[in-house]
Phi, psi and omega in degrees: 000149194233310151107344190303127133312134192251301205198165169255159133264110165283160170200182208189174167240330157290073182305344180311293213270341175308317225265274176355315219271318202288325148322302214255323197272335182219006165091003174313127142280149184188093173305108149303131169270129176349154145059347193258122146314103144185133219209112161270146150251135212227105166304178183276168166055048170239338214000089160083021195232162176110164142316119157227159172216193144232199176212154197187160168313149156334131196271325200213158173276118191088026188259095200251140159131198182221114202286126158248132221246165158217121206289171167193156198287325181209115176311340177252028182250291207294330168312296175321302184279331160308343156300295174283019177229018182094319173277146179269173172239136191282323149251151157281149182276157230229144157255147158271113179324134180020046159222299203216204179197130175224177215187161164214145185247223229147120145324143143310341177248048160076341173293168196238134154228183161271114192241146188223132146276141191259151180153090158348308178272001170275155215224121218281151161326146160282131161292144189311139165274000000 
């Protein structure tokens, strides 16, 4: 279990103007990924080391703040044991194409966080016919 805070995500529906506010108000970089709703951010001075993150649309609906992830070696283990200690799960768990397979869970009291596994092959399930 490795347990690290990996990254944050914010999210929104104008990213245009969100990846601007966040630029102009704290000095961010901050890059579209090829083809994607998706904007990695690189705070200033970390060079590449530190919290990064992104931005991307709303993961759950009415979901404000900024989301903090956490790797972990297997994402259906931690799903269990968040079960079975009372927290739910919120998102189902999801592939990011050929990087990880994530999830966003629930606390017993209700707080969200992101659990992230990393894995090069993942690859979202074909949907049912």
């Amino acid at each position: 279990m490795n347990g690290t805070v990996s990254h944050f995500e914010i999210y929104g529906e104008n990213l245009e103007a969100l990846t601007a506010f966040y630029r102009e108000v704290l000095g961010w970089d901050i890059q579209q990924m090829p083809g994607i709703s998706y904007w990695r951010v690189q705070p200033p001075n970390s060079g590449g080391m530190g919290l990064h993150g992104g931005m991307t649309l709303r993961a759950i609906p009415n979901l404000n703040g900024w989301l903090l992830f956490v790797q972990v070696d297997s994402l259906d283990e931690t799903i269990a044991r968040v079960v079975e200690h009372g927290g739910g799960v919120v998102r189902p768990k999801t592939a990011v194409p050929r990087t990880a397979w994530v999830t966003i869970v629930a606390d017993p009291a209700k707080n969200i966080f992101g659990v992230w596994q990393a894995d090069p092959t993942a690859f979202p399930m074909p949907e049912p016919d």
